[in-house]
ZATORMAR-99970 format. One line per 4 residues: number of its first residue (from 0); for each residue x, y, z of N, C-alpha, C. Coordinates in steps of 0.1 Angstrom, whole numbers. Layout:
REM residues N
NUM) X Y Z X Y Z X Y Z; ... $
This chain:
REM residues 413
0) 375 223 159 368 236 161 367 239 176; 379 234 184 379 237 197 385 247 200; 393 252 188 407 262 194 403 277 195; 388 278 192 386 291 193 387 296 214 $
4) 386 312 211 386 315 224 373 322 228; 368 321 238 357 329 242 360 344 248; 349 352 242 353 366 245 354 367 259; 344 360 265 337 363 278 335 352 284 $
8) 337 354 297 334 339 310 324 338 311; 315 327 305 304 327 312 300 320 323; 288 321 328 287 315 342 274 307 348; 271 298 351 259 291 354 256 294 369 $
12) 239 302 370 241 299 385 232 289 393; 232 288 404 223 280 403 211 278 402; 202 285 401 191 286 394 188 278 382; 194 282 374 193 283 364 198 263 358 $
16) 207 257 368 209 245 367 200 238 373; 197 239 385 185 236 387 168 240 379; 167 247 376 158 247 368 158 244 346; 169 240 349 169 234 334 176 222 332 $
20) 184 217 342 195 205 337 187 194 337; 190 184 326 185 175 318 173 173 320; 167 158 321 154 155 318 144 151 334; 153 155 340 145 154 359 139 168 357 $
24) 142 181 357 134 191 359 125 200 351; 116 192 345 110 199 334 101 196 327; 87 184 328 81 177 322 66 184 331; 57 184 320 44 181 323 35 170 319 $
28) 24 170 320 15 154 316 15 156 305; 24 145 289 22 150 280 11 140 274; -4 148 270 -15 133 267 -6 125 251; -10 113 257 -8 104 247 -16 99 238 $
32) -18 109 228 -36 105 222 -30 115 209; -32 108 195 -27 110 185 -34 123 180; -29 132 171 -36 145 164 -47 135 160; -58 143 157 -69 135 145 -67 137 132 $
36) -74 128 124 -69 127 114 -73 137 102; -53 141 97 -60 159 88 -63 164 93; -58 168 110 -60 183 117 -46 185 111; -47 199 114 -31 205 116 -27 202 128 $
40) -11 196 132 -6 195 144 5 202 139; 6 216 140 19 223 143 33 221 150; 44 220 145 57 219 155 60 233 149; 72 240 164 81 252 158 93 246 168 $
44) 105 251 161 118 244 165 124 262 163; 131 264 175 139 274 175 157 268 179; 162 273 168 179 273 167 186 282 174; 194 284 186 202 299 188 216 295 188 $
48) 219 303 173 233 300 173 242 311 178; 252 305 191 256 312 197 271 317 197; 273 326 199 287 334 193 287 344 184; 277 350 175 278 358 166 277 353 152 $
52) 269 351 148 268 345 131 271 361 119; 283 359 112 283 366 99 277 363 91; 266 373 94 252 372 80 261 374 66; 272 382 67 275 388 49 284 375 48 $
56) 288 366 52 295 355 47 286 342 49; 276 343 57 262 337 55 254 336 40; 251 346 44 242 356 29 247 364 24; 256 361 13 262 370 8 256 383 -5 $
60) 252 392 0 248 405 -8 259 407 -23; 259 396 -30 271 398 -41 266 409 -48; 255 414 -53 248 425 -58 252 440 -56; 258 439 -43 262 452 -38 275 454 -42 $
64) 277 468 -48 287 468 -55 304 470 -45; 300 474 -32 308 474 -24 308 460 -10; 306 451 -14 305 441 -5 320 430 -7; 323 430 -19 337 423 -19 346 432 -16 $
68) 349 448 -15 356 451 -13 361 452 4; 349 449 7 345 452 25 351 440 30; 345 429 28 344 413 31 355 412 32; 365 411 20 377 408 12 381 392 14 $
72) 387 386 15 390 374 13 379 363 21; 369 365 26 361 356 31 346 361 26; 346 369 18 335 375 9 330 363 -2; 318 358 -3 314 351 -13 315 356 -28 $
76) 313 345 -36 317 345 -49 307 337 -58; 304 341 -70 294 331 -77 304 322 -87; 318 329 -87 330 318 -97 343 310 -85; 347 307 -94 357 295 -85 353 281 -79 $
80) 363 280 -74 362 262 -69 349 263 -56; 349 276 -49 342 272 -37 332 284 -38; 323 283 -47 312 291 -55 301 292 -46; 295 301 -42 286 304 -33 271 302 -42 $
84) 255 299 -38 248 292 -47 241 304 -50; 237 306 -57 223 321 -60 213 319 -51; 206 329 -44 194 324 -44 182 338 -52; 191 342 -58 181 357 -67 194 363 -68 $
88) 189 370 -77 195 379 -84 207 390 -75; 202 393 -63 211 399 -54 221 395 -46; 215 381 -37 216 374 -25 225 360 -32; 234 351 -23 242 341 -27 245 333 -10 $
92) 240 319 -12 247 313 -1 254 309 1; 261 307 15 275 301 15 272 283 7; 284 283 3 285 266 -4 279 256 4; 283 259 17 282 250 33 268 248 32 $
96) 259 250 24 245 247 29 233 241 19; 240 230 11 234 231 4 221 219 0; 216 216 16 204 212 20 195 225 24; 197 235 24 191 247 26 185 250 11 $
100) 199 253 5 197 265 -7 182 246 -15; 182 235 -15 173 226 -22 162 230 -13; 161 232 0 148 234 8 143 254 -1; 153 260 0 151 275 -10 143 271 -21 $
104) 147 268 -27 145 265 -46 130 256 -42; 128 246 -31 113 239 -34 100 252 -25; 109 261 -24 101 269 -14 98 270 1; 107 261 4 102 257 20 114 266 31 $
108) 122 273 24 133 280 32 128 292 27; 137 305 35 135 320 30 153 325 43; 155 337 35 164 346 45 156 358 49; 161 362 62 155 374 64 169 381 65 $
112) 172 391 57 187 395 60 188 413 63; 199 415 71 194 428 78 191 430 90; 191 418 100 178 416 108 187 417 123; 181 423 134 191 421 145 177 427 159 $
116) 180 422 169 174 430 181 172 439 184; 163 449 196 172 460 198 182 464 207; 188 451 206 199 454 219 212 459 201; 221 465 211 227 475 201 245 477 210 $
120) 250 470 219 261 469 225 264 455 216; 278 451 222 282 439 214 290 427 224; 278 426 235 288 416 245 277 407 243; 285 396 243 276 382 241 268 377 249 $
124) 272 377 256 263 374 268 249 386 272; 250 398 270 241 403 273 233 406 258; 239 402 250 228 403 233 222 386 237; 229 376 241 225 359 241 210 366 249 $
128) 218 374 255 201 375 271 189 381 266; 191 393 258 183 394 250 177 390 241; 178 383 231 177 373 220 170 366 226; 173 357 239 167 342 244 149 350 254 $
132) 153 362 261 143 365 271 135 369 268; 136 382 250 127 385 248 125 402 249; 128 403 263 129 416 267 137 425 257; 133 437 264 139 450 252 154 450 256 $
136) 160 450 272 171 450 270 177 437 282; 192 437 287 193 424 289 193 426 310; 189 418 317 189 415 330 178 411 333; 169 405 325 160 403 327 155 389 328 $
140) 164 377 331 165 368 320 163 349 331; 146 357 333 142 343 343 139 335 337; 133 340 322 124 331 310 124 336 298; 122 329 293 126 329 276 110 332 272 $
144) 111 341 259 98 343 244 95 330 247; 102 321 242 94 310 235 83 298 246; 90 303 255 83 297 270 70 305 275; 71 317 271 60 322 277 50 327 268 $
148) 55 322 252 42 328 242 38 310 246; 40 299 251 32 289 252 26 290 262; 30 297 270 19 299 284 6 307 279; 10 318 264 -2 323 264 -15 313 253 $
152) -13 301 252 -14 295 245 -27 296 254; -39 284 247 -54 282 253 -48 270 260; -55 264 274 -51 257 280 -53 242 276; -61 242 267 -64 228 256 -62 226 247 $
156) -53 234 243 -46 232 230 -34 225 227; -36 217 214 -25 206 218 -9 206 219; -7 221 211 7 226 217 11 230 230; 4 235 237 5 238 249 3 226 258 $
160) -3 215 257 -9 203 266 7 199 265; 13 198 251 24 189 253 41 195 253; 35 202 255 45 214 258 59 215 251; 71 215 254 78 223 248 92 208 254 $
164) 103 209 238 116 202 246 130 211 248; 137 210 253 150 216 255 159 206 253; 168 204 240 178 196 237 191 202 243; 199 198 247 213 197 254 209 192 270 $
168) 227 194 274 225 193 291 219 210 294; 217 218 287 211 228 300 201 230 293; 186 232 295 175 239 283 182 256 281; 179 258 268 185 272 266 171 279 269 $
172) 177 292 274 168 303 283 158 307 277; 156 305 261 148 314 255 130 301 257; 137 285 268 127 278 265 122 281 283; 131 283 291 131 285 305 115 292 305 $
176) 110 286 318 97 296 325 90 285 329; 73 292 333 64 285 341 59 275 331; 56 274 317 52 265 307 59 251 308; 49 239 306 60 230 308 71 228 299 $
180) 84 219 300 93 216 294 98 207 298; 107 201 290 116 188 291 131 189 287; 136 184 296 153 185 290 155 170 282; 163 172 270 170 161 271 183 162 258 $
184) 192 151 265 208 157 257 210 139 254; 213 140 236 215 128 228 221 117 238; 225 108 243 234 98 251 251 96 249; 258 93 254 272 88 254 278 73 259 $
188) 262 74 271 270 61 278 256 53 283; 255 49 288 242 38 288 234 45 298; 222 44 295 215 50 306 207 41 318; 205 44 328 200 35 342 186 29 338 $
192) 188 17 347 180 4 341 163 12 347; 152 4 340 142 11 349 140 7 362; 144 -5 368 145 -8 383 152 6 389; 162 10 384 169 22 396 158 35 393 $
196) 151 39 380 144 48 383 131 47 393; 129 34 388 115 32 400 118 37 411; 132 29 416 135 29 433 137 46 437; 146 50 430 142 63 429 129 69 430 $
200) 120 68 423 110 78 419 99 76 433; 103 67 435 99 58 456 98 65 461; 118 68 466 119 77 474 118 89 473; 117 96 465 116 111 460 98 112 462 $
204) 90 105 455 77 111 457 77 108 475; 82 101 482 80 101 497 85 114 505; 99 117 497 107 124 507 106 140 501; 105 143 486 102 155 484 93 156 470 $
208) 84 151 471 69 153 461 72 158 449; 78 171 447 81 184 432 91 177 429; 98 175 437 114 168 425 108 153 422; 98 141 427 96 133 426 85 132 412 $
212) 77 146 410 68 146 402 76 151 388; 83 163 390 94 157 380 103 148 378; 106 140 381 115 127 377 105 118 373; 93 116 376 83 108 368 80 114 352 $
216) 80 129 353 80 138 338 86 128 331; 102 136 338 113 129 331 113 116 321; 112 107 338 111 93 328 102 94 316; 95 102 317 82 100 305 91 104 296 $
220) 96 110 293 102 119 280 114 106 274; 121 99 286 130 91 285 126 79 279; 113 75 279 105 60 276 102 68 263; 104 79 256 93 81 247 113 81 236 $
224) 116 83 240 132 89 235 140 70 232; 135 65 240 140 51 239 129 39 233; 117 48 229 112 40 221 116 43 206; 115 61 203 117 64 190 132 63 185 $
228) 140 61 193 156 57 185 164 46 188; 153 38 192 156 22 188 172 20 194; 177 30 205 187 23 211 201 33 205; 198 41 195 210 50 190 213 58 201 $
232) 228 56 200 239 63 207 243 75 202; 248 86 212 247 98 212 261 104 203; 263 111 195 279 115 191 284 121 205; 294 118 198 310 124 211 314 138 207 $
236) 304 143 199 308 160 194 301 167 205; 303 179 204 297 187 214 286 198 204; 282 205 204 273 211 201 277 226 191; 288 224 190 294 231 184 299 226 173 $
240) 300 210 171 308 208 161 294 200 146; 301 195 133 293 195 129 286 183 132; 289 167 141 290 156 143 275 161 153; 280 172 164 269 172 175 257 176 169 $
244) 259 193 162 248 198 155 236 189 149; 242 174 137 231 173 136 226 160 148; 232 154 153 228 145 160 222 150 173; 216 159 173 210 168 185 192 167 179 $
248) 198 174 163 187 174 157 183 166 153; 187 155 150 181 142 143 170 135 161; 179 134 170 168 137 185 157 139 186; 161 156 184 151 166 189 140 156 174 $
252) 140 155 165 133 159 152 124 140 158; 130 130 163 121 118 165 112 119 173; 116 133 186 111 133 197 99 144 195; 100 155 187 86 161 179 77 154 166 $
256) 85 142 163 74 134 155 66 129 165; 69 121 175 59 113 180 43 116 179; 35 109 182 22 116 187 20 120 200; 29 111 209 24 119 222 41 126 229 $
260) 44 131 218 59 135 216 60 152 221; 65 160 225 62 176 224 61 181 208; 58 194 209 57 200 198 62 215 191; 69 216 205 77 228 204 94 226 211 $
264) 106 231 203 119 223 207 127 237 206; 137 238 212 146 251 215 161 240 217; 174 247 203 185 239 205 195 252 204; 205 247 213 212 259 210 232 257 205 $
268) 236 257 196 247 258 190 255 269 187; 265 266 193 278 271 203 286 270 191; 296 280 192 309 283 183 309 296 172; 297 298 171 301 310 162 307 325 162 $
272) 321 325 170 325 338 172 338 335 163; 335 342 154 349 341 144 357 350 143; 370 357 152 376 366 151 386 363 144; 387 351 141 402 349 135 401 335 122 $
276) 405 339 110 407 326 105 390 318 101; 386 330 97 369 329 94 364 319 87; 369 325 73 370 313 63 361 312 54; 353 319 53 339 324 42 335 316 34 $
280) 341 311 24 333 300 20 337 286 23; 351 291 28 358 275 29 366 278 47; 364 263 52 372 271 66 360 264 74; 364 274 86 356 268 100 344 271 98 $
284) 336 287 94 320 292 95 320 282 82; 324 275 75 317 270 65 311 257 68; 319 252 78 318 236 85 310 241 97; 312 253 101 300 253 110 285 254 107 $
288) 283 266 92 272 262 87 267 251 80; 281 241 78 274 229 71 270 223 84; 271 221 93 262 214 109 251 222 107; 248 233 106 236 234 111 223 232 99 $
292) 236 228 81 224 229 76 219 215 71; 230 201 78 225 190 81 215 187 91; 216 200 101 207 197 115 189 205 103; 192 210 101 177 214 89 175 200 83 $
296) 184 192 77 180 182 69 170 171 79; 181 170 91 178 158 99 159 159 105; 158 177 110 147 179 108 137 173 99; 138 182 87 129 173 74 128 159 77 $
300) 143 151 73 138 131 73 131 130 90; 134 135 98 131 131 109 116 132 113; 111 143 107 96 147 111 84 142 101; 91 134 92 84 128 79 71 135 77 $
304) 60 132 76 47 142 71 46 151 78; 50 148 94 46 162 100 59 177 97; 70 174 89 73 182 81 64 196 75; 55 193 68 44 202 61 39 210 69 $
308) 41 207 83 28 218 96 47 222 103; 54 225 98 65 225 109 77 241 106; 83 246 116 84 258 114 96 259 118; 108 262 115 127 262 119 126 277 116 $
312) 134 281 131 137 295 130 152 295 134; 168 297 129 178 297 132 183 317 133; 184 319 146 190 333 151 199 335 158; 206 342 160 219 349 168 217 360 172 $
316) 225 362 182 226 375 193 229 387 184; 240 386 173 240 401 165 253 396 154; 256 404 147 261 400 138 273 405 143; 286 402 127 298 406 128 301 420 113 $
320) 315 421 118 313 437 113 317 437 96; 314 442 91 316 443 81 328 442 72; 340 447 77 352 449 71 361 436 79; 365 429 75 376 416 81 389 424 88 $
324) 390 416 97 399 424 106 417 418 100; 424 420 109 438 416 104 444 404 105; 432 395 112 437 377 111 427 370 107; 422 377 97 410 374 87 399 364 94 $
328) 394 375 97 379 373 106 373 388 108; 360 384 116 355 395 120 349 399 132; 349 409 136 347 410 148 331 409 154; 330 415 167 313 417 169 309 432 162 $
332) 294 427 159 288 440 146 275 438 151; 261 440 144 252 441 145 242 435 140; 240 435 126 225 430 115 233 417 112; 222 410 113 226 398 104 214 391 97 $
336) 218 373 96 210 368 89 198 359 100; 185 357 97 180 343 102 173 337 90; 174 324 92 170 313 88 160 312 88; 147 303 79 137 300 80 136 284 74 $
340) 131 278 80 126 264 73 121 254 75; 111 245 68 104 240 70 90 239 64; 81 232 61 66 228 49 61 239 55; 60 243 66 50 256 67 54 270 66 $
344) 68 271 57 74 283 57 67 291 43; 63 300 37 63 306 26 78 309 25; 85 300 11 99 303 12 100 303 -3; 115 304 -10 119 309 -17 122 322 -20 $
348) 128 330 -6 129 339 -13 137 347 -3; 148 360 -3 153 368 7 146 380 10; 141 379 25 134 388 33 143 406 35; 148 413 30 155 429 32 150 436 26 $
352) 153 447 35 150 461 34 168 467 34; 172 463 19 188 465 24 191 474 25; 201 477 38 209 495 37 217 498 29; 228 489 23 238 495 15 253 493 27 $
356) 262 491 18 279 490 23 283 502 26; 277 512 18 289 524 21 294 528 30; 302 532 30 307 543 44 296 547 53; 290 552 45 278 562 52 263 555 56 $
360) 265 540 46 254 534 50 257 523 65; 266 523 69 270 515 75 266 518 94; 265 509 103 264 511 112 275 517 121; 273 528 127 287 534 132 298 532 125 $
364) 298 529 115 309 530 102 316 517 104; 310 508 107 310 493 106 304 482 106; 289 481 110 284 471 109 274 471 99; 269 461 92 256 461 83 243 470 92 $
368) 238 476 87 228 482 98 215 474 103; 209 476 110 199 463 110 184 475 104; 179 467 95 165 473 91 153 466 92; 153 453 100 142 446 106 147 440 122 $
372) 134 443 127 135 441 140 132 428 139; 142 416 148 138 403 147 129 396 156; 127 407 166 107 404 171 98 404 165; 100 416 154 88 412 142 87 399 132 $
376) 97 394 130 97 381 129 98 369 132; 97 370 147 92 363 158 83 357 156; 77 370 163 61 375 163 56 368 152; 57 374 138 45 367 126 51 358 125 $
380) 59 346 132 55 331 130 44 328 142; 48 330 153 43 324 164 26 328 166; 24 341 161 9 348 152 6 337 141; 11 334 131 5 325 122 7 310 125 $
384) 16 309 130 19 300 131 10 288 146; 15 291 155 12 289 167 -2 295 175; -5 309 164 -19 310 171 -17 322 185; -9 327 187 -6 336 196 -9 345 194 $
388) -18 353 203 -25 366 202 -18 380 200; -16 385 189 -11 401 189 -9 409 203; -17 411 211 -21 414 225 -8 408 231; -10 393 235 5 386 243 15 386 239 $
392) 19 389 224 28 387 221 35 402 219; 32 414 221 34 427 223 35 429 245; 32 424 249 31 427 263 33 420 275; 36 402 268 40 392 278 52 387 268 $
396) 47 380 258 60 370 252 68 378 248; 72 392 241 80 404 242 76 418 249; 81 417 259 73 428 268 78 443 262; 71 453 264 77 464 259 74 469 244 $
400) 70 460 235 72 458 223 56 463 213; 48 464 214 34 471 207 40 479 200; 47 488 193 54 492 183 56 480 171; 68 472 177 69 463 169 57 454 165 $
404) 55 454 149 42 446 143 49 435 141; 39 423 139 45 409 133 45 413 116; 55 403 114 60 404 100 43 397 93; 46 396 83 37 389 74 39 380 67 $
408) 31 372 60 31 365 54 43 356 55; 49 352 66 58 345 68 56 327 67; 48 323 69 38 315 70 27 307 58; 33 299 53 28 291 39 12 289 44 $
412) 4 297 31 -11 294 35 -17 280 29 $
């Protein structure tokens, strides 16, 4: 899954490596003192899958009477060898997921399908910027939603005390800001003994205090990472493939069980721009959604009871277009699908307000149109979920946005 090409160069500056690369810059005091017993202890894990996800070869609309004609050879199917699963009467999922479609059926999954930003161009990079910052449109992009609805958190509250993780080498932007955070990316090669962190952590609190007080973070996150995985080594996949996907999450998922573990995680998975050689039910998006819907599994076994208080949100920058292009793929489009899952999901079921294939229903006479704003489904997790005030979450954690209502009832009561 390496041979794809990127539309666009992207570019790190420094900022942005210095304020997110790995586990030196980004820890606060996380207390070490267990939920009590039969409180709710909330986790939310946000997914950003990057490159463009095809919601219609995602979630396939088999109901619509013009959807295989559009799709055409990467269009799902309820017959044949590589049979897409029901999930109602309208809606059908890719084969690739079928740790999702059992999390659907017990209720603990949902689609919201239709669903896109309002950013409304189709460059990846400046839909990624929007998606991750929050803001209405893209340049704005010092800090991520999900960083700053925990700032609006109360300051004794145990999600905010323990703040938030960033799995890979860079924290993805949507966790960036003043709230605390932690970086940390699965292992490959052995990591330094604690004699060199000490000697380190010596000289740094002597010679420059802020970098010394994070690298104490750090090690914190590092002792807690090397207690809960007993010494497991990192895959050699990258984050795109399906080996990294879930072993990011099986990570992230030991490191929000703990008790004095964080409770809020941001992962971000790379590869989904399919222009070519798509592959709909069978193919690359199929192996790319089976990574992400083992990284849902690894969640569940990983989080064991705290499963039931726990909240997966998997989104993308915008979708792809409706009609398959001439080397059977699709290009950049607009509406797509997100994911939901997890014990505190009200699930079983597909979230649309559908527009219709036609000609005329279509976006600029090619994309699925989007008929839910995916701040409003933000919003009514991080509202039910997390406890975030209507108020901050219209005017800080998406600025601009008091129009946009939180969704409802997203959130198992």
């Amino acid at each position: 899954m390496k041979d794809h090409m990127l539309c666009e160069t992207p570019s790190l500056t420094r900022r942005s490596i210095l304020s997110t690369s790995g586990a030196l810059f980004a820890w606060a005091n996380m207390p070490r003192l267990a939920s009590a017993a039969g409180a709710r202890d909330p986790r939310f894990v946000t997914i950003i899958l990057r490159g463009a996800l095809d919601g219609l070869s995602a979630v396939g609309p088999i109901g619509d009477p013009d959807y295989a004609g559009l799709h055409g050879d990467i269009a799902l199917s309820l017959t044949g060898p590589d049979a897409a699963r029901p999930l109602d009467s309208f809606f059908a999922l890719n084969p690739g997921m079928p740790n999702f479609h059992r999390l659907f059926g017990a209720r603990q999954a949902a689609v919201v399908h239709a669903v896109a930003t309002g950013y409304r161009e189709r460059s990846h990079f400046d839909g990624q910027d929007v998606l991750e910052s929050g803001y209405p449109g893209p340049g704005f992009a010092t800090s991520g939603w999900l960083n700053r609805a925990l700032a609006q958190l109360p300051a004794g509250q145990s999600v905010r005390q323990r703040g938030g993780l960033g799995v890979g080498v860079v924290t993805p932007l949507v966790l960036r800001g003043a709230a605390p955070v932690v970086g940390w990316a699965p292992q490959i090669v052995q990591p330094a003994g604690d004699d060199l962190g000490r000697r380190l952590l010596e000289l740094y609190q002597h010679g420059d205090p802020a970098l010394g007080d994070a690298l104490a973070r750090g090690l914190d996150i590092d002792k807690i990472a090397s207690r809960e995985m007993n010494g497991e080594k990192g895959s050699r996949g990258g984050m795109d493939s399906v080996a990294g996907m879930i072993q990011a999450a099986r990570g992230a998922a030991k490191l929000l069980a703990a008790d004095d573990g964080p409770r809020v995680a941001a992962l971000a998975f790379d590869g989904w721009d399919t222009h070519a050689n798509e592959g709909g039910p069978r193919g690359r998006l199929a192996q790319l959604l089976s990574g992400l819907d083992g990284a849902f599994a690894e969640f569940e076994k990983g989080l064991g009871d705290k499963w039931r208080d726990t909240f997966v949100i998997a989104v993308t920058e915008f979708g792809r277009t409706a009609r398959i292009n001439g080397t059977v793929g699709t290009d950049h489009g607009t509406a797509t699908v997100a994911f939901l899952a997890g014990g505190a999901v009200a699930g079983g079921r597909v979230i649309a307000d559908w527009p219709g294939l036609k000609d005329r229903q279509l976006f600029q006479n090619r994309d699925l149109a989007p008929t839910t704003d995916l701040r409003a489904v933000l919003k009514g997790a991080l509202s039910d979920h997390l406890g975030v005030g209507a108020a901050a979450l219209g005017t800080q954690v998406f600025p601009d946005s008091i129009a946009v209502k939180p969704m409802k009832d997203l959130v198992a009561a």
